[in-house]
TORKE-809869 format. One line per field, with one value per atom (N, C-alpha, C, O): atom name; x, y, z. Coordinates in pm, whole numbers. Atoms other than C-alpha are relative to their C-alpha. Example, Ala and Ser with C-alpha at 12.3 -4.5 7.8 and 13.67 -1.06 7.14 Angstrom:
residues 2
atomo (N,CA,C,O,N,CA,C,O)
east (89,1230,90,194,-82,1367,-77,-26)
north (-119,-450,120,118,-119,-106,109,220)
up (0,780,0,66,-6,714,73,90)
//
This chain:
residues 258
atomo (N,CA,C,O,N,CA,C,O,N,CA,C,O,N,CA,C,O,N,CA,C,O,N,CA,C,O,N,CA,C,O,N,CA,C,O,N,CA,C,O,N,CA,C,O,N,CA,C,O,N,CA,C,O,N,CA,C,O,N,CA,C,O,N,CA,C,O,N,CA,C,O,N,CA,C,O,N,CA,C,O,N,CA,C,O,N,CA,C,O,N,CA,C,O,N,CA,C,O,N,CA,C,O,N,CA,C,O,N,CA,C,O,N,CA,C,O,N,CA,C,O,N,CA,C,O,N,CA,C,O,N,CA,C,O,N,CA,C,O,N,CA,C,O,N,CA,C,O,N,CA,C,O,N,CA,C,O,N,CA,C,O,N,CA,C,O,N,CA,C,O,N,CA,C,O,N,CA,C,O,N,CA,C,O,N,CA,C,O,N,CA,C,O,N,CA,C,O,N,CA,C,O,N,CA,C,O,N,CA,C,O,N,CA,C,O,N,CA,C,O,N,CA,C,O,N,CA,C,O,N,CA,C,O,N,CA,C,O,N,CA,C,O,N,CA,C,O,N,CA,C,O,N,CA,C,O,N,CA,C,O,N,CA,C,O,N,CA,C,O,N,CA,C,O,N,CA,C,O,N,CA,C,O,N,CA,C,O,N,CA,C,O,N,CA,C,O,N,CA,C,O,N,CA,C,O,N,CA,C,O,N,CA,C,O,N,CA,C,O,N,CA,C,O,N,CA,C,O,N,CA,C,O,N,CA,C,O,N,CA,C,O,N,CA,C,O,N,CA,C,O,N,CA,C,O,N,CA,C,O,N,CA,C,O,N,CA,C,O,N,CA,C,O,N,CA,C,O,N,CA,C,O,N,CA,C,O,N,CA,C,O,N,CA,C,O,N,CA,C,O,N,CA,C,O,N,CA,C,O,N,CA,C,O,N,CA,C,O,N,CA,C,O,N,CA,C,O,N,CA,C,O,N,CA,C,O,N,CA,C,O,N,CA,C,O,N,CA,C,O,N,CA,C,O,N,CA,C,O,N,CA,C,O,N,CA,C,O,N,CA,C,O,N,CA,C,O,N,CA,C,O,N,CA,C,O,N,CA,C,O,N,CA,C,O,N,CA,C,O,N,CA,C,O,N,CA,C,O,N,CA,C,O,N,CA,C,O,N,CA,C,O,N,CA,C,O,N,CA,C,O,N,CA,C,O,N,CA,C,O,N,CA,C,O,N,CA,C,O,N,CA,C,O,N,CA,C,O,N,CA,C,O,N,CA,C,O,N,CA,C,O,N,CA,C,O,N,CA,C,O,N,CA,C,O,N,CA,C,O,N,CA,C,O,N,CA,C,O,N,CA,C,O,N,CA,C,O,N,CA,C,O,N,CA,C,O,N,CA,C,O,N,CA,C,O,N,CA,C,O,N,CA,C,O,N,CA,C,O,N,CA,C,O,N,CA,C,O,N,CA,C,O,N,CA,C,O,N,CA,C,O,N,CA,C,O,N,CA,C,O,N,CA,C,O,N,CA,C,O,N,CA,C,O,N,CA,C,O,N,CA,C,O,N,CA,C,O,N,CA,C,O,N,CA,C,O,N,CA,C,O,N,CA,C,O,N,CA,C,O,N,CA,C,O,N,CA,C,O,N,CA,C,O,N,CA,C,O,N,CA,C,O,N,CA,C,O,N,CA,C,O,N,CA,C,O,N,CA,C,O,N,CA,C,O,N,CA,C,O,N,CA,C,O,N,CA,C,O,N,CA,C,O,N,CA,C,O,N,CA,C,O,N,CA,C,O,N,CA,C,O,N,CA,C,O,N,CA,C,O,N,CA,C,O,N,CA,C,O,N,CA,C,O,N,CA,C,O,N,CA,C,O,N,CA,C,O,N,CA,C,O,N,CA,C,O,N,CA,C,O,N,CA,C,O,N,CA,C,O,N,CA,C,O,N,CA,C,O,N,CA,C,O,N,CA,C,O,N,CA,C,O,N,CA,C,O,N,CA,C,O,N,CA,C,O,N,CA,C,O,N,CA,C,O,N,CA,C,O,N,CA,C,O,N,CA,C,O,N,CA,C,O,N,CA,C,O,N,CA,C,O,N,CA,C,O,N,CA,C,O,N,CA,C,O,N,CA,C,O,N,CA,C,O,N,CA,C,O,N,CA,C,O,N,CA,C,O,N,CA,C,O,N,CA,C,O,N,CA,C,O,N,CA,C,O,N,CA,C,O,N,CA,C,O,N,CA,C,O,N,CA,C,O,N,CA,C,O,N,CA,C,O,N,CA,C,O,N,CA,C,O,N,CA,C,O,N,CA,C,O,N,CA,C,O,N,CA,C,O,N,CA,C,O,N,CA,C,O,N,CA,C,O,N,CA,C,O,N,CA,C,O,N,CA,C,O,N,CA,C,O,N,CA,C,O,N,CA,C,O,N,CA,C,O,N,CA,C,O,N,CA,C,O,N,CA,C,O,N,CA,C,O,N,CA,C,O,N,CA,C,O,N,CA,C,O,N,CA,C,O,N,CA,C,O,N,CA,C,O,N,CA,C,O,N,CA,C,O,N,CA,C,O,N,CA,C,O,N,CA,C,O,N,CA,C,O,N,CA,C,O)
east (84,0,88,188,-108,162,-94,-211,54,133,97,187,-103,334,-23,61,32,144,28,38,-40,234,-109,-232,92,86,-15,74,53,-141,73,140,-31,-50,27,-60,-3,86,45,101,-2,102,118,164,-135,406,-36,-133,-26,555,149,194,-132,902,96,55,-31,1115,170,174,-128,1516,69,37,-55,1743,175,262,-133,2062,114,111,-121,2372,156,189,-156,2731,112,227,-83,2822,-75,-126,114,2612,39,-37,-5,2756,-36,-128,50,2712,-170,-230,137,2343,-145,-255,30,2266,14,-49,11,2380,-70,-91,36,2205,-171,-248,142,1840,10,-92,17,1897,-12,-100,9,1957,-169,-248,111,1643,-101,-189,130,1401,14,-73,-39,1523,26,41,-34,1588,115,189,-105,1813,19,-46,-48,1950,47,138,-49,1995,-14,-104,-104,2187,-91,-151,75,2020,58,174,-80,2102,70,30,-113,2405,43,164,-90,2446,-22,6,-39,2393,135,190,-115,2657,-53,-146,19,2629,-105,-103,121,2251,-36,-29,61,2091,-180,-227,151,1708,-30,34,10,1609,-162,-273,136,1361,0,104,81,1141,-58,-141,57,1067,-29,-135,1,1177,-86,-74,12,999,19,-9,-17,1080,-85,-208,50,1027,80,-7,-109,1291,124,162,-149,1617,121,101,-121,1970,103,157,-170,2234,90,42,-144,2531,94,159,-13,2639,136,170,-121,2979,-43,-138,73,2967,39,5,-101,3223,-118,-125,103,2903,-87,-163,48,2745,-151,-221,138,2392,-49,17,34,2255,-62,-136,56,2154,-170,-227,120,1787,-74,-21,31,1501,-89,-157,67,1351,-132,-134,186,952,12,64,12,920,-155,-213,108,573,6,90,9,455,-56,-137,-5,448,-26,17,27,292,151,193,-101,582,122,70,-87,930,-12,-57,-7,985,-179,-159,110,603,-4,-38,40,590,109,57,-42,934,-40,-33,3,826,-151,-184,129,471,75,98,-111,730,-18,-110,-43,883,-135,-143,53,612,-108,-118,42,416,99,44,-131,774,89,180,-57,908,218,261,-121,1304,82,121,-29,1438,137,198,-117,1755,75,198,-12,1803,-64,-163,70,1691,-145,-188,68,1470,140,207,-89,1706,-51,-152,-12,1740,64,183,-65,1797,22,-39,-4,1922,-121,-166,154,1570,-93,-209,91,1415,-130,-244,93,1252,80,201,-57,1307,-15,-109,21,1368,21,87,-84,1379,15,-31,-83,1540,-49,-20,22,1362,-64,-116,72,1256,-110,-125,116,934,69,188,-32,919,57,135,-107,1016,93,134,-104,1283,40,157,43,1153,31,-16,-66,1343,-83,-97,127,1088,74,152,-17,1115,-130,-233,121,911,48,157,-78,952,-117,-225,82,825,4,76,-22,827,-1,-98,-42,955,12,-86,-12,1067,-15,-63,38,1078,-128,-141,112,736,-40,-125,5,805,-9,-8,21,763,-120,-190,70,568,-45,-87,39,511,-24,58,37,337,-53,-91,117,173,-12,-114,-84,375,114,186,-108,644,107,145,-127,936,11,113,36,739,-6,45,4,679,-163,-230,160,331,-51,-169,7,328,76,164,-117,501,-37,-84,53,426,107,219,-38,563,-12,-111,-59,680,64,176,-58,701,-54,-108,15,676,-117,-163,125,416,-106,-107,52,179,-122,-134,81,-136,90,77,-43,130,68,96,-76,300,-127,-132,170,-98,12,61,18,-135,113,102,-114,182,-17,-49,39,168,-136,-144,81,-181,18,-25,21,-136,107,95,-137,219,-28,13,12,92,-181,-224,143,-299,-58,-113,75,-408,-108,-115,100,-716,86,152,-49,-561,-110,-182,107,-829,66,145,-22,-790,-53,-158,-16,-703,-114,-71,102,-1036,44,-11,-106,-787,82,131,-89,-646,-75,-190,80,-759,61,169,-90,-642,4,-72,-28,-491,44,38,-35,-356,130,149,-128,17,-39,62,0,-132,-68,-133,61,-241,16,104,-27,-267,-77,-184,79,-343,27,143,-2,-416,-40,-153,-27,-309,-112,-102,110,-601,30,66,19,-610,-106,-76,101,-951,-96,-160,107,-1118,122,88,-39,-827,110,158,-116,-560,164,161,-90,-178,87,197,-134,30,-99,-210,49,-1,113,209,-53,110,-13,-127,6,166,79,182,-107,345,124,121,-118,690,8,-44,-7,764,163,252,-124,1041,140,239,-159,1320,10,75,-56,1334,-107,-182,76,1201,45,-4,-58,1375,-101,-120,71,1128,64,186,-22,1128,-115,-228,121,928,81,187,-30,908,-58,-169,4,924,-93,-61,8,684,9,-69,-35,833,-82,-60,57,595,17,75,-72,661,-82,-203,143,462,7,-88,30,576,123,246,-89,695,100,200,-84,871,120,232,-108,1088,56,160,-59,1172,97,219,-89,1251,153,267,-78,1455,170,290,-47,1594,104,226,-46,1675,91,150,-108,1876,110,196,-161,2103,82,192,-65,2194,86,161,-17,2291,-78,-27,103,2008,-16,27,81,1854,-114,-185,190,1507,10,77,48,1389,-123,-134,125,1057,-106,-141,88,784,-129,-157,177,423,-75,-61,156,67,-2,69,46,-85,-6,-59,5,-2,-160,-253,116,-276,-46,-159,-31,-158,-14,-71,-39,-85,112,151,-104,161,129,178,-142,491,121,108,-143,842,64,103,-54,1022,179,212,-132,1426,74,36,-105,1768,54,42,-88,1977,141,154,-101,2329,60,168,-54,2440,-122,-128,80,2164,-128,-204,140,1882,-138,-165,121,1553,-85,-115,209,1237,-65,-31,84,965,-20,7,-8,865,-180,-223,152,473,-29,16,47,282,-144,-243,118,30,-148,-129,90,-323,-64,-89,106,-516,-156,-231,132,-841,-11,-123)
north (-119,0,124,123,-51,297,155,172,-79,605,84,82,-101,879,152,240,-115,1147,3,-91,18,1298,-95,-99,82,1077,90,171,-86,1242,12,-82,-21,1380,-134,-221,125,1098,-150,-237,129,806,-38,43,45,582,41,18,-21,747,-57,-45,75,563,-104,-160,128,316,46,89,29,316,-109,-169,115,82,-6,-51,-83,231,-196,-303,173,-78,67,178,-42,-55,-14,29,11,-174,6,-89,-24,24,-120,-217,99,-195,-128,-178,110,-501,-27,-133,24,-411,4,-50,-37,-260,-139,-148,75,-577,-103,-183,86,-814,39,-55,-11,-642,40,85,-54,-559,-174,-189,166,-1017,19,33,20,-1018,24,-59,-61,-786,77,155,-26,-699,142,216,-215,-297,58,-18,-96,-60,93,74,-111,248,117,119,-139,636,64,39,-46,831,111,186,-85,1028,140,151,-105,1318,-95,-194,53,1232,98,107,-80,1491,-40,16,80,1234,-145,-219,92,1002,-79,-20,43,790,-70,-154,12,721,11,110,-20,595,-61,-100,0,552,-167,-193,126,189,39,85,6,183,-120,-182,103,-85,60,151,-72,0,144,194,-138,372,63,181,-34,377,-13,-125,-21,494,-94,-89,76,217,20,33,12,228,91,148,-31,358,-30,-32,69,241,142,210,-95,482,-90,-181,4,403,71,171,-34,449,-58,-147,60,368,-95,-84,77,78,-8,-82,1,193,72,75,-85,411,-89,-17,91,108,26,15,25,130,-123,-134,131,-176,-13,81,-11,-242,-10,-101,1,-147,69,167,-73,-61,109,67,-123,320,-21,-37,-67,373,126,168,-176,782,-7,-94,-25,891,159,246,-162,1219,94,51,-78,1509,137,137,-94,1851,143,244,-115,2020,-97,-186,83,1820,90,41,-27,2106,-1,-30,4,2118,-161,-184,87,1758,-59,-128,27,1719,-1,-81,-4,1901,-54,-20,89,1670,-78,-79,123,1374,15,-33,-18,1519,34,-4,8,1627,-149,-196,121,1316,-101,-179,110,1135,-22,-32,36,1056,52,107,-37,1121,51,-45,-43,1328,25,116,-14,1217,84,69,-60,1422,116,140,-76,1693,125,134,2,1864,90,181,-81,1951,-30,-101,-7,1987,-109,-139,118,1714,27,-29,-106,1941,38,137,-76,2007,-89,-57,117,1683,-2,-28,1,1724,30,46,-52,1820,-160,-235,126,1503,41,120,45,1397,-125,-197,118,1085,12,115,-6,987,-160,-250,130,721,17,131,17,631,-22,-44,43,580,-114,-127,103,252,-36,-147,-50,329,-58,-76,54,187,188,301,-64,375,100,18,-17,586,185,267,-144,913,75,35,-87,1200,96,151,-71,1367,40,-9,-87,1649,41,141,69,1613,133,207,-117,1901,-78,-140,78,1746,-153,-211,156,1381,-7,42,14,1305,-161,-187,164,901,-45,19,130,581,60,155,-40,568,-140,-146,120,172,-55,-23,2,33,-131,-129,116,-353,-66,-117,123,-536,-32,34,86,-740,78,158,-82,-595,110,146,-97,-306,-9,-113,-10,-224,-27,10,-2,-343,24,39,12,-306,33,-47,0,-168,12,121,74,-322,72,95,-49,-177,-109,-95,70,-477,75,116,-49,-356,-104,-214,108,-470,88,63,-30,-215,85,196,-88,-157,51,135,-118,22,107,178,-125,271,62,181,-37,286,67,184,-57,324,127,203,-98,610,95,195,-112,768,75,190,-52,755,67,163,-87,860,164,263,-168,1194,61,176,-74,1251,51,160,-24,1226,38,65,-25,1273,-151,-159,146,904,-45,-10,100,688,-110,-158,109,417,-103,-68,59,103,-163,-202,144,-252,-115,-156,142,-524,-139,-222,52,-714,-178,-261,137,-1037,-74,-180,71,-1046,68,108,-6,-958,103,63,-59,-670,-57,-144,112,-765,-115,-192,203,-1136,93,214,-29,-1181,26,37,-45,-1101,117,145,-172,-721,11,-59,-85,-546,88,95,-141,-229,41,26,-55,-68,168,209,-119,314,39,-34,-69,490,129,218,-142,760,23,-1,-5,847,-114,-129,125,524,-158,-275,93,334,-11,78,38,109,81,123,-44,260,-28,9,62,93,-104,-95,85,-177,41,113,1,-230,-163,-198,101,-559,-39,29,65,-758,-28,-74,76,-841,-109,-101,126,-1202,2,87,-44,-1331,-4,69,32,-1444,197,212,-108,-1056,125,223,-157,-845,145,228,-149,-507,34,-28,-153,-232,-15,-10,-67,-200,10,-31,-18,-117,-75,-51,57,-405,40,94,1,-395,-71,-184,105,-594,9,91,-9,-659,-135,-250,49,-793,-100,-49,54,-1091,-98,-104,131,-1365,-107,-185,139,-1647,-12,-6,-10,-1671,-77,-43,107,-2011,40,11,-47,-1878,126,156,-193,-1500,-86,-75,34,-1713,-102,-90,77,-1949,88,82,-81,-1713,118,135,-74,-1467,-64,-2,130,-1771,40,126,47,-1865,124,105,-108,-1486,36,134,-16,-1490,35,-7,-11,-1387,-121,-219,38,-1567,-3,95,-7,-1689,7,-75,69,-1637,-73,-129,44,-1743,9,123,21,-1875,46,26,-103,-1661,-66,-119,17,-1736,119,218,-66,-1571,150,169,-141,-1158,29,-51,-100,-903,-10,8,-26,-927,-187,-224,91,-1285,-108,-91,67,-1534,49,121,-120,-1383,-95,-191,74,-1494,74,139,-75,-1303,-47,-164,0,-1258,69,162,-92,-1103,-2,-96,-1,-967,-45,-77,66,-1074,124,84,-61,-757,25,123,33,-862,102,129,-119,-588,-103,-183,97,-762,69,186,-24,-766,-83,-180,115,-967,46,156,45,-1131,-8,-113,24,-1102,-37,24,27,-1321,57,29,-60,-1132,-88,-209,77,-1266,20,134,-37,-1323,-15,-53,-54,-1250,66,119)
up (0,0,0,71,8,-92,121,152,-118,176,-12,71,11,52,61,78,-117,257,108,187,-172,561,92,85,-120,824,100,125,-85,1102,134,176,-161,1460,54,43,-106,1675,-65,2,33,1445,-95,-175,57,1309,-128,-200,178,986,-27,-141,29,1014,79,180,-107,1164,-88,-203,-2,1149,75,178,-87,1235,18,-57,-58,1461,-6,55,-7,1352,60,101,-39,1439,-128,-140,142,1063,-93,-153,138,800,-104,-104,122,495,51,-14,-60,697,22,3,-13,780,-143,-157,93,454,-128,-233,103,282,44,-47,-13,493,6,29,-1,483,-184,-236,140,115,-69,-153,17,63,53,-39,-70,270,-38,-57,40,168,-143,-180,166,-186,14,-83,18,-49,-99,-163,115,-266,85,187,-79,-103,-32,-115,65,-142,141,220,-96,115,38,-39,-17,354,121,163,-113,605,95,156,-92,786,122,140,-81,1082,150,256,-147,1343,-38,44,12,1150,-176,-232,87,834,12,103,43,700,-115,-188,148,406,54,161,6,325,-66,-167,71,222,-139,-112,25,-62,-76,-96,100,-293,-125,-124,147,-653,5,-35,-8,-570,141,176,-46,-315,169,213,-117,77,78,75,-98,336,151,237,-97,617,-5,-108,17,704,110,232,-85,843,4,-83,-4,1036,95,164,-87,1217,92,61,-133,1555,23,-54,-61,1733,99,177,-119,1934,120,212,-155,2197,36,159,-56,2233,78,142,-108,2444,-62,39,-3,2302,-85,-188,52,2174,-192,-221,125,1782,-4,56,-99,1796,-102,-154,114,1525,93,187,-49,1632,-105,-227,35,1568,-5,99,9,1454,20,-44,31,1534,-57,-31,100,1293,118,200,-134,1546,-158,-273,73,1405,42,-15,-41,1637,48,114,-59,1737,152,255,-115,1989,115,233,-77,2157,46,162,-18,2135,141,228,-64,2351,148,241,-133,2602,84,198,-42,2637,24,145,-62,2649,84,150,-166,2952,136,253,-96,3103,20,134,15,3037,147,225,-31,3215,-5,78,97,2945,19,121,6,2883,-155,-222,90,2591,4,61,2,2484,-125,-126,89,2195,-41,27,72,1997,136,251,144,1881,-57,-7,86,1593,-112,-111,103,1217,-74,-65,73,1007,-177,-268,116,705,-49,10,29,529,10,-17,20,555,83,45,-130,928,84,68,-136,1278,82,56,-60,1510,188,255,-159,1881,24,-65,-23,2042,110,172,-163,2390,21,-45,-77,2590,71,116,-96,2786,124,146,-157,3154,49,143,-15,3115,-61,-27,50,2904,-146,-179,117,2543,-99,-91,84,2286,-122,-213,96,2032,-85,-37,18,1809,-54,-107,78,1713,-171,-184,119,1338,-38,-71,75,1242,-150,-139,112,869,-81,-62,118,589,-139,-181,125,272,-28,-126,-41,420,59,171,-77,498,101,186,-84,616,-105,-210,100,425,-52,-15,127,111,-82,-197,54,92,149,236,-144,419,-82,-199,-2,442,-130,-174,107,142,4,79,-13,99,23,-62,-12,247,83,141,-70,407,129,171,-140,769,-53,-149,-64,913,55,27,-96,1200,124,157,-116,1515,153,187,-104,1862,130,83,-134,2222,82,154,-104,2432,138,169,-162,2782,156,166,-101,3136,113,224,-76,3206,-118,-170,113,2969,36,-53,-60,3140,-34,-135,9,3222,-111,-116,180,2843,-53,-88,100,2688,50,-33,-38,2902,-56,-127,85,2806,-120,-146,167,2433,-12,-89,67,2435,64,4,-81,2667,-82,-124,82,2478,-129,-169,152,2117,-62,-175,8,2180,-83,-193,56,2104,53,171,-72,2188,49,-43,-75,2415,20,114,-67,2429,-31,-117,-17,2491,-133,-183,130,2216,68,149,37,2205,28,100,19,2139,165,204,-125,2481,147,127,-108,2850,86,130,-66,3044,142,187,-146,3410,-23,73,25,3235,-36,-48,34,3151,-171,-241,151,2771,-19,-119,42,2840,-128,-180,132,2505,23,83,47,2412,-127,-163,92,2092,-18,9,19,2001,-117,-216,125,1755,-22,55,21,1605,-166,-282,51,1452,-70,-173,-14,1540,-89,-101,84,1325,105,175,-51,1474,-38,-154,57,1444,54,14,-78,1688,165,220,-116,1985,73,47,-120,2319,70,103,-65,2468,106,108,-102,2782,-66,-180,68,2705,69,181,-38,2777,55,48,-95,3003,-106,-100,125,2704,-90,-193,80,2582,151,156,-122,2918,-32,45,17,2785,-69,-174,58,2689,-125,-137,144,2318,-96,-73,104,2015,-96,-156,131,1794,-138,-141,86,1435,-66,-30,49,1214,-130,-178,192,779,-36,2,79,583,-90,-186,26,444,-151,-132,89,119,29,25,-74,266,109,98,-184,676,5,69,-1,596,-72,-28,122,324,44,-14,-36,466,132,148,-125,816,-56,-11,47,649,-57,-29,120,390,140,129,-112,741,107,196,-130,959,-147,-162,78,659,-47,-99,54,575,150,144,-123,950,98,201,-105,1175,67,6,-95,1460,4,-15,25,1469,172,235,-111,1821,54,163,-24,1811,-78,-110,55,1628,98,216,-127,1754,-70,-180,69,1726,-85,-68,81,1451,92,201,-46,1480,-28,-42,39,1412,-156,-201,159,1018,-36,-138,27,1034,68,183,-75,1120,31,-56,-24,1264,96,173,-79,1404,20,-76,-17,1605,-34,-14,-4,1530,27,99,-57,1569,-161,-239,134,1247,66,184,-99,1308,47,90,-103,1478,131,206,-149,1756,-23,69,9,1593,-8,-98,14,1685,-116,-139,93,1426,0,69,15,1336,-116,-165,107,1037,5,50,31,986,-186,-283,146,660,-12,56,29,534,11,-3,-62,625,-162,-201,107,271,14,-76,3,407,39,41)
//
């Protein structure tokens, strides 16, 4: 589906994915998901843009790894202001490790964490407006908030970014399978679920779109990744969570054909 408009107040318009060896990461999601690449603002370090038949899905920068932060894909939600929105973060909780700055003309960004310390950004969008292929092969589907408190995450994101916060239908609030689902104008745009004990760290998972789960998982071990886990059927479909081989988790969702 292609989605080359800005996306509204609050809701995911991008996803990056911070490595410690751009060519290394760049060649093993490009085997994977067939991406191509054109070079994007670099004034937090070297960054390119991944796209599919021209068009903008993702993007990979590169970080030092004496810098101690872990390989890790960032969720952007579309923010009408980077600076107004920081300072809802904070007061929200939240922790703003970055920004708001200039990302030459593209957009204004910030870099912060939630209360429980799940990694997320806001981008306020100028010439880059976000991805421009959403919910096909290769694309992002989906991006899920694994935490270890998710009442208090729902509440966050919605007071931070002005969301509907209501309970995923699918699961039970108060059980070890809380969910919550993020709206914005009655439509789904992000979840919230328990994290389980084999990955307890606060993060926002990823989900890439896949035509067939057996063949992407397969196809994702032998290029070097890690499968960690085969899931019940996602939201989209069947899904397996993994690691790329510099330890960046995602998941692998197969599109549901009904």
């Amino acid at each position: 589906m292609s989605e080359s408009l800005r996306q509204p107040q609050g809701t995911p318009c991008w996803v990056s994915l911070m490595a410690h060896d751009l060519d290394a990461a760049c060649a093993y999601y490009a085997a994977l998901f067939g991406w191509e690449y054109q070079h994007g603002p670099d004034r937090l370090g070297p960054y390119v843009r991944a796209t599919l038949d021209g068009l903008m899905v993702a993007g990979i920068g590169q970080f030092e790894e004496a810098a101690g932060f872990p390989v890790d894909w960032i969720t952007y939600f579309s923010v009408d202001s980077a600076d107004e929105s920081a300072q809802r973060i904070r007061d929200c909780g939240g922790t703003v490790a970055l920004g708001p700055l200039d990302s030459t003309d593209a957009g204004r960004l910030v870099i912060a964490a939630d209360p429980s310390g799940a990694v997320f950004g806001a981008w306020e969008p100028r010439a880059h407006t976000g991805w421009q292929l959403r919910r096909a092969p290769g694309a992002v589907v989906w991006s899920e908030l694994r935490t270890t408190a998710v009442l208090d995450s729902a509440d966050f994101y919605a007071k931070s970014f002005g969301l509907a916060a209501v309970e995923d239908g699918r699961a039970q609030i108060g059980r070890e399978d809380d969910a919550i689902l993020l709206r914005y104008g009655g439509h789904r745009v992000a979840g919230i679920r328990a994290a389980g004990p084999e990955d307890p760290r606060p993060r926002w998972r990823v989900y890439f779109a896949v035509s067939d789960l057996d063949v992407a998982v397969k196809s994702a071990t032998a290029l070097g990744g890690t499968l960690e886990r085969s899931l019940p059927p996602a939201r989209y479909g069947d899904a397996a969570f993994l690691r790329d081989p510099q330890g960046g988790p995602f998941a692998l969702v197969q599109l549901s054909k009904a």
